[in-house]
C-alpha positions, -999 to 999 in steps of 0.1 A, spaced: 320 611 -172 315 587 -199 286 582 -219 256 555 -214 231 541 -235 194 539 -214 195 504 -215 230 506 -191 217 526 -167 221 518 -132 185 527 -122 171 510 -152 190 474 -141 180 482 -102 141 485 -117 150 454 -134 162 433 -103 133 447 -83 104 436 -111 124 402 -116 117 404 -72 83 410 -75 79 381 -99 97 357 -77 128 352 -99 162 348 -80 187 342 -102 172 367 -130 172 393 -99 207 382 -90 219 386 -125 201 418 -134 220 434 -102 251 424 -111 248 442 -146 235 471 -122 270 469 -105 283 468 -133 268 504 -150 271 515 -119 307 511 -118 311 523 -154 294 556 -145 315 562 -112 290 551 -87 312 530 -63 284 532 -33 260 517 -58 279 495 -76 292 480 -41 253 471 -33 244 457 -62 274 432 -59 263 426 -27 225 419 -34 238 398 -63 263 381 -43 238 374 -15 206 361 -39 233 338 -54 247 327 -24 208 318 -11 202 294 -45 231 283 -43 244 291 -83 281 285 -91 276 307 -123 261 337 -105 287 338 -76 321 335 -100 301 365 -120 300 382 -91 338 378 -82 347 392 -117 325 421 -116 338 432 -82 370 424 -89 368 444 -122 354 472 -105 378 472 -78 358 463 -47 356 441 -25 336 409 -17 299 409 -4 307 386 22 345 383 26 338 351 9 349 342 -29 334 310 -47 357 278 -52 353 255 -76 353 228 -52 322 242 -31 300 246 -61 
C-alpha cells in the first residue's frame, strides 16, 4: 500500500468538501472532492474514489464550470473509472 502524507488523505479532502458545503462554496467543494478521488484512488479505494468523482462531477455540472468538469474527466480517467454521468465535457458546451 503506498505511503500518504495527512494532508492526502481521503477522509481529510472528504472533511474538506463537506466544510467548503457547510460554507456554501461549490466549486471549492467540487474541487476539494476531486483531490478526495484522487487520494482515494492513490491509496486503493476505488468505491470512494468513484463517489468523490461523482459528487465533483455533479457540483460542477450544477455551476456550470468548464474547468472543474475537464478535471474531473482526467482524474477519472487517470484512475480508471468511469464517468459520473455517462457524460464527458466538450469544448464546445462550455
Amino acid at each position: 500500500m503506498p505511503v500518504q502524507h495527512r494532508s492526502d488523505d481521503p477522509a481529510t479532502w472528504r472533511a474538506v468538501a463537506d466544510a467548503w458545503r457547510v460554507a456554501g462554496q461549490p466549486y471549492r467543494e467540487a474541487y476539494t472532492h476531486l483531490r478526495e478521488a484522487q487520494a482515494a484512488a492513490r491509496a486503493g479505494q476505488r468505491e470512494q474514489a468513484a463517489r468523490a468523482v461523482a459528487a465533483g462531477e455533479g457540483l460542477a455540472r450544477q455551476l456550470p464550470s468548464g474547468p472543474l468538469l475537464s478535471l474531473a474527466e482526467e482524474v477519472a480517467r487517470r484512475a480508471g473509472l468511469p464517468a459520473a454521468t455517462g457524460q464527458r465535457a466538450h469544448p464546445s458546451h462550455l
